[in-house]
C-alpha positions as CSV (number, residue, x, y, z in Angstrom):
1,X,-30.9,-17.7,-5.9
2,X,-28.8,-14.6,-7.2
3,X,-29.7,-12.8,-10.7
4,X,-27.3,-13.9,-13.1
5,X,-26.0,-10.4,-13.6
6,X,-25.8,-9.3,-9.5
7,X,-23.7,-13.0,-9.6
8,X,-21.8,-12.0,-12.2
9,X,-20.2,-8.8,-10.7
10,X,-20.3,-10.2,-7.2
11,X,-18.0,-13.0,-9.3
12,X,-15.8,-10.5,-10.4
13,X,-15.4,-8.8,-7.2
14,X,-14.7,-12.2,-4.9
15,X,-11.9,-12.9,-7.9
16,X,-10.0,-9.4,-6.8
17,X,-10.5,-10.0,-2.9
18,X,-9.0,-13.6,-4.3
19,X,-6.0,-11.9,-5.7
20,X,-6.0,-8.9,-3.3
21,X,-5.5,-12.1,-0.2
22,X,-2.9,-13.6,-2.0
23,X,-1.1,-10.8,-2.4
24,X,-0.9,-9.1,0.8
25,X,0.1,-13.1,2.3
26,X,2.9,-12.8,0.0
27,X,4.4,-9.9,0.8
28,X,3.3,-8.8,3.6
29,X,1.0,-5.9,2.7
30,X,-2.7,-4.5,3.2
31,X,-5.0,-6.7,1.4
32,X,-7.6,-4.0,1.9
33,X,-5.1,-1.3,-0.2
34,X,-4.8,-4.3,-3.1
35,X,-8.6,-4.7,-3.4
36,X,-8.6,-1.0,-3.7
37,X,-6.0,-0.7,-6.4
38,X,-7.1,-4.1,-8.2
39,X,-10.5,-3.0,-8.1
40,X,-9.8,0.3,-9.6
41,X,-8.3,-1.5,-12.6
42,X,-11.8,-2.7,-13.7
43,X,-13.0,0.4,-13.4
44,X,-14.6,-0.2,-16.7
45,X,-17.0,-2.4,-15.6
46,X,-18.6,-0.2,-13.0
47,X,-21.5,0.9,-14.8
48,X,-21.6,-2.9,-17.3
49,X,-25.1,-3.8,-17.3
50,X,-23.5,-7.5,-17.1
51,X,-21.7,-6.6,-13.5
52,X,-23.4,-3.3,-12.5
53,X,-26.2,-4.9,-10.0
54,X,-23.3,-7.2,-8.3
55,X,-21.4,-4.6,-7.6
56,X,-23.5,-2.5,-5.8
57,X,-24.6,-5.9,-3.8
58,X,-21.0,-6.0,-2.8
59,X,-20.3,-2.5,-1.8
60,X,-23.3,-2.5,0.1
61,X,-25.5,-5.9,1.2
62,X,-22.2,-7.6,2.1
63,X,-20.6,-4.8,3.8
64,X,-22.9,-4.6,6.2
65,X,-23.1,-8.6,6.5
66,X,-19.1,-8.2,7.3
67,X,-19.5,-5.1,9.7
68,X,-22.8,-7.1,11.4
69,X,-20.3,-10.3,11.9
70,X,-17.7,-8.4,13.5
71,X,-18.9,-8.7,16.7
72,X,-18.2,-12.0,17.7
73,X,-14.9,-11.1,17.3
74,X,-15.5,-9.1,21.0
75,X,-14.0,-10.7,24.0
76,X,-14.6,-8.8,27.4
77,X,-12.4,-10.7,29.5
78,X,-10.1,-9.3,26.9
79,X,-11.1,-5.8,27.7
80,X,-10.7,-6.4,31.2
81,X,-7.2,-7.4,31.0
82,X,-6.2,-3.8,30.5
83,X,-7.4,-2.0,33.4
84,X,-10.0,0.4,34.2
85,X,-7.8,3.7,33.7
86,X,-6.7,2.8,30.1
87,X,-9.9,1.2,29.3
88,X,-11.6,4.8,29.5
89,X,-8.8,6.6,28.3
90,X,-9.7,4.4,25.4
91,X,-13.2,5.4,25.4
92,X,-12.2,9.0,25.8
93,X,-9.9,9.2,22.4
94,X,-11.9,7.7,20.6
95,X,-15.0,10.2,21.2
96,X,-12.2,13.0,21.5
97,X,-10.9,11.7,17.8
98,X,-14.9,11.5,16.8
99,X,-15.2,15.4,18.0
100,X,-12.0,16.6,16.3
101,X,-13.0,15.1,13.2
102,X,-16.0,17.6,13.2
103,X,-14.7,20.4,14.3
104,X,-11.9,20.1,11.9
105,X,-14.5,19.7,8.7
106,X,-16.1,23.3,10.0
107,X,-12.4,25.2,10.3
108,X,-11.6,23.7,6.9
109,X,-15.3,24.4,5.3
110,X,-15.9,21.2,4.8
111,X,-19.6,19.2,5.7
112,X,-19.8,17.5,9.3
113,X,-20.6,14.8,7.5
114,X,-17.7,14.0,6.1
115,X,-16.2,15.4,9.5
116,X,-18.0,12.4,11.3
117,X,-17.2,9.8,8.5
118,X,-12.9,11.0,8.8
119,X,-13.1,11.0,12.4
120,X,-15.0,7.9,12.9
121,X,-12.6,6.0,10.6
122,X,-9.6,7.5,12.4
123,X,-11.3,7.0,16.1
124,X,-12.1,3.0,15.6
125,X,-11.1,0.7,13.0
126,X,-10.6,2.5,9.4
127,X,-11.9,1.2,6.2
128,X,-15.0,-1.2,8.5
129,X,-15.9,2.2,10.6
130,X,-15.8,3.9,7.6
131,X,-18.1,1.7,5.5
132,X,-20.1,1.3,8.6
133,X,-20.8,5.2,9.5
134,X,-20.9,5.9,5.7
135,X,-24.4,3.1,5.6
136,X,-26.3,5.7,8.1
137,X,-25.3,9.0,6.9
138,X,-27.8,10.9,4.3
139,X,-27.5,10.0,0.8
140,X,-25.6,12.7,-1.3
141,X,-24.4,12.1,-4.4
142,X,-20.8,12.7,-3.7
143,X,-21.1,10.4,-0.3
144,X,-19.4,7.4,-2.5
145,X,-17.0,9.5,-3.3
146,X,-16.5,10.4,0.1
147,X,-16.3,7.2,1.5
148,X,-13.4,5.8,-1.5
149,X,-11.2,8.6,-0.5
150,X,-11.4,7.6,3.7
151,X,-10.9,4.3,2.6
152,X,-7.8,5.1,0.6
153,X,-6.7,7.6,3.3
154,X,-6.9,5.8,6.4
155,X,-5.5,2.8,4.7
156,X,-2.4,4.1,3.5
157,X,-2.2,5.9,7.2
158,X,-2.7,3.2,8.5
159,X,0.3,1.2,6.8
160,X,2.6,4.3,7.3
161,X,1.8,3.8,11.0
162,X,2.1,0.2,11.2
163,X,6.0,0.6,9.8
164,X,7.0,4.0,11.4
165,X,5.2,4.0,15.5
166,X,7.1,0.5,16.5
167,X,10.2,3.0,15.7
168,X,9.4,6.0,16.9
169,X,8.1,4.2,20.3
170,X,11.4,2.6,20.5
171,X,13.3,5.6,19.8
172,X,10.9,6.9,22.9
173,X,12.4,4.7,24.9
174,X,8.6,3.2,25.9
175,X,8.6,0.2,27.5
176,X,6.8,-2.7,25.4
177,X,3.5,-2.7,27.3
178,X,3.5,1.3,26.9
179,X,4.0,0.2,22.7
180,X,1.5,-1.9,22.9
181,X,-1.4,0.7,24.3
182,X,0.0,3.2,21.8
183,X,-0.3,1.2,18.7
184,X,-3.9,0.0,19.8
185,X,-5.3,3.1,20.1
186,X,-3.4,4.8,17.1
187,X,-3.2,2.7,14.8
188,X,-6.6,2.8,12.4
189,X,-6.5,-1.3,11.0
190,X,-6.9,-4.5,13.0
191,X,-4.2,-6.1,10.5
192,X,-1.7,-3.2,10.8
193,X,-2.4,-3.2,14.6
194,X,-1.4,-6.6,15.3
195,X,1.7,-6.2,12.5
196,X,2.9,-3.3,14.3
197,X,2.1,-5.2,17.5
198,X,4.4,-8.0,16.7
199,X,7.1,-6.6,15.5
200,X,7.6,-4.8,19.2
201,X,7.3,-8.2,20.8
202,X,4.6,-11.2,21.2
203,X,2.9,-9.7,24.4
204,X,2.7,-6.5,22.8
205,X,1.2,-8.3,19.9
206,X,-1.4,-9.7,22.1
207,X,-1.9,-6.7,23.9
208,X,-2.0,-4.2,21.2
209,X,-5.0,-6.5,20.0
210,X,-6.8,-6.7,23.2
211,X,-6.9,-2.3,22.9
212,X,-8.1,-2.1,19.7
213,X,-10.7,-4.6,20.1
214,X,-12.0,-2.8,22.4
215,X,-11.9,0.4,20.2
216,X,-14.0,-1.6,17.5
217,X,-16.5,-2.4,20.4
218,X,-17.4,1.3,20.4
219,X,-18.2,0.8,16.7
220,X,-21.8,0.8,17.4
221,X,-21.7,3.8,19.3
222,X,-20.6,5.9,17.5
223,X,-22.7,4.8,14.4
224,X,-25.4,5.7,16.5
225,X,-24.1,8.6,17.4
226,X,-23.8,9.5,14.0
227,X,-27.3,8.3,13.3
228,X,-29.1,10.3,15.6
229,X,-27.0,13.7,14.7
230,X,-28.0,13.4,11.1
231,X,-31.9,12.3,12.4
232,X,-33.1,15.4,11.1
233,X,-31.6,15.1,7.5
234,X,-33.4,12.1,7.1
235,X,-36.4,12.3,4.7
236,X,-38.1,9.2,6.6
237,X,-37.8,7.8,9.7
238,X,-34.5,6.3,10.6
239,X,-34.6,3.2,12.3
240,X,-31.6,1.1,13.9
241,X,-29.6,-0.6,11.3
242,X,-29.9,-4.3,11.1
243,X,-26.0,-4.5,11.0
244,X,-25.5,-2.8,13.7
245,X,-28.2,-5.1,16.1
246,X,-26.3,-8.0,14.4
247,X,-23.0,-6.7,15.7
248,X,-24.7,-6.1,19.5
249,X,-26.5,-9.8,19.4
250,X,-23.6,-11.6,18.3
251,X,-21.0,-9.8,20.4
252,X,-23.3,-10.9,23.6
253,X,-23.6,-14.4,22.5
254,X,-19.5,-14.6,22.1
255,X,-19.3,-13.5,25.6
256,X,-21.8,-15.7,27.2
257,X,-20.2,-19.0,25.5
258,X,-22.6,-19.9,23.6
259,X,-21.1,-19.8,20.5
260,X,-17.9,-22.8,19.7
261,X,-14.9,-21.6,19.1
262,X,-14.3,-23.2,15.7
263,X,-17.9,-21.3,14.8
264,X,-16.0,-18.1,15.5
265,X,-13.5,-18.6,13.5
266,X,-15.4,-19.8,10.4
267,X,-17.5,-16.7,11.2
268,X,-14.5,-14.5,11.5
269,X,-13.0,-15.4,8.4
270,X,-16.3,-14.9,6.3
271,X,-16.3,-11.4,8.1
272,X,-13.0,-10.6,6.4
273,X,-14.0,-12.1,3.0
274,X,-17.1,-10.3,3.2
275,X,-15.2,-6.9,3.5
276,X,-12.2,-7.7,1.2
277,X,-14.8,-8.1,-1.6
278,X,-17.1,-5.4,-0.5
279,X,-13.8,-2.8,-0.9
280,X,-13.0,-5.0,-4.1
281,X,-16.0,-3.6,-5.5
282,X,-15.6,-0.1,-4.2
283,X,-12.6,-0.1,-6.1
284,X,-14.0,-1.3,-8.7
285,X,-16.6,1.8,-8.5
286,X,-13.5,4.2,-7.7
287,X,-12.9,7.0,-10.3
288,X,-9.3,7.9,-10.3
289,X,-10.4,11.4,-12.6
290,X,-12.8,12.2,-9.6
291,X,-10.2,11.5,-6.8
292,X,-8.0,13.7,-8.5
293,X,-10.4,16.2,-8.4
294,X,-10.8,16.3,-4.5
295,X,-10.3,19.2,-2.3
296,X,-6.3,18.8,-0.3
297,X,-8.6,19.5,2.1
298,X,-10.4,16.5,2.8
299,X,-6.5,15.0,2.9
300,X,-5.9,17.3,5.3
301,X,-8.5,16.6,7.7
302,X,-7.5,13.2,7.9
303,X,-4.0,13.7,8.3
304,X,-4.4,16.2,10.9
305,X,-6.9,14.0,12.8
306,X,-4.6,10.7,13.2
307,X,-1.9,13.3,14.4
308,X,-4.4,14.5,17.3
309,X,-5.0,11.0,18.2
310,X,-0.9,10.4,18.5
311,X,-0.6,13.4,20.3
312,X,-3.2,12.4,22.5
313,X,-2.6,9.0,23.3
314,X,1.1,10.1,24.0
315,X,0.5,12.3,26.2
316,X,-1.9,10.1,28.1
317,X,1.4,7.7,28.5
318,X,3.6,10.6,29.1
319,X,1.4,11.9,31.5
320,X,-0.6,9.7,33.1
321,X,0.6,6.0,32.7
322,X,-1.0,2.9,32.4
323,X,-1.2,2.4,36.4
């Protein structure tokens, strides 16, 4: 049974992802970006004695619950359906994005942690890799802060993209298939990824879907990845996070059938809820004075990374082809 005051700010939270859902069904917009902005709005609840311990449970227990149920959302067979070639080249961005995050933090003086935590977002699946990488790296005081302005970053990116690459592919002349790998790999949100999908065609939907699923099955990866590089900085010993064995176990039982379809789906859509309201109550912990205070830089790093993994990715098509 739940403390009166953690249910009372995880109450207030579920209420934003509530509005937040409805909102982007209406009209066809992020519902991530409205629990942001919603959230913010209560900013003046953040530190409530009333709402302060569900918050925190929020932004934190149920975020990993969410990243943890993510994996049954894996499909191999789906993976296989792309081919061999792309299916590394896959691999390859993403750990190429990963890299470029870092080595852009240390040209523009920033921490590799924040580095890692821009590039990982970038690399995989936005505001869920973010939250995910952000739950292993050390504990700073401004790592909250941090992790808001990826959030806020990759998800307005990521909505810029999911309007702008179907056109600029077109205008390319790529063939749908072609669209379809690009916006996969590019493209930082599952949602935006299969908006921008659709609007090139239904196959490219599907197969726009199929790439970046396979770029969230790298999630753990590079979480580990992550992990390990900041083993040192830890001042106990670090062990493997129980999210990220929940996302390995339950992405092996999806693929060996064992788990009902209808199960999937239930669990799928508790995955969602459980991160809508876990970035409903990041927002609500978001100070707008303190974004406004943050280094261009930190833009900057994210910009410049989602433009390297265009770049790249393009020239993969250009160059090599699908096969």
């Amino acid at each position: 049974m739940l403390r009166p005051d953690v249910l009372r700010g995880l109450l207030l939270a579920g209420m934003i992802a509530a509005a937040a859902t409805f909102l982007g069904q209406s009209y066809g917009a992020p519902v991530m970006l409205f629990a942001l902005l919603i959230g913010m709005a209560f900013r003046f609840l953040a530190e409530n004695p009333s709402c302060q311990r569900g918050i925190e449970f929020a932004s934190s227990t149920l975020l990993r619950l969410g990243v943890g149920l993510l994996g049954l959302r894996l499909a191999v067979e789906d993976v296989q359906s792309l081919g061999l070639v792309p299916a590394l080249a896959v691999v390859g961005l993403v750990m190429a994005t990963l890299a470029c995050g870092a080595a852009l933090s240390f040209l523009f003086g920033r921490k590799m942690a924040f580095g890692l935590l821009a590039g990982g977002s970038v690399a995989i699946c936005g505001a869920s890799a973010a939250l995910a990488i952000a739950a292993v790296l050390p504990r700073r005081g401004e790592r909250a802060q941090d992790t808001l302005l990826v959030v806020i970053g990759v998800t307005t990116l990521s909505t810029v993209a999911m309007v702008t690459y179907p056109l600029l592919f077109r205008w390319l002349g790529l063939s749908d298939a072609e669209s379809a790998f690009l916006i996969g790999t590019t493209i930082h949100d599952v949602a935006q990824v299969v908006g921008a999908g659709y609007s090139v065609s239904e196959e490219a939907g599907l197969q726009a879907t199929f790439v970046k699923m396979l770029r969230v099955a790298l999630l753990p990866v590079v979480v580990m990845l992550v992990m390990l590089t900041f083993r040192g900085a830890q001042s106990q010993r670090v062990g493997i996070p129980l999210f990220l064995v929940m996302f390995l176990a339950l992405a092996v039982l999806a693929n060996l059938g064992v788990v009902p379809a209808p199960v999937i789906a239930v669990v799928s859509d508790v995955s969602r809820w459980c991160l809508v309201i876990a970035i409903s109550a990041l927002g609500v912990k978001t100070s707008l004075a303190a974004i406004a205070r943050v280094d261009p830089r930190y833009a900057a790093i994210l910009l410049i990374n989602t433009l390297i993994l265009l770049g790249l990715a393009l020239g993969f098509v250009t160059w090599v082809g699908l096969g």
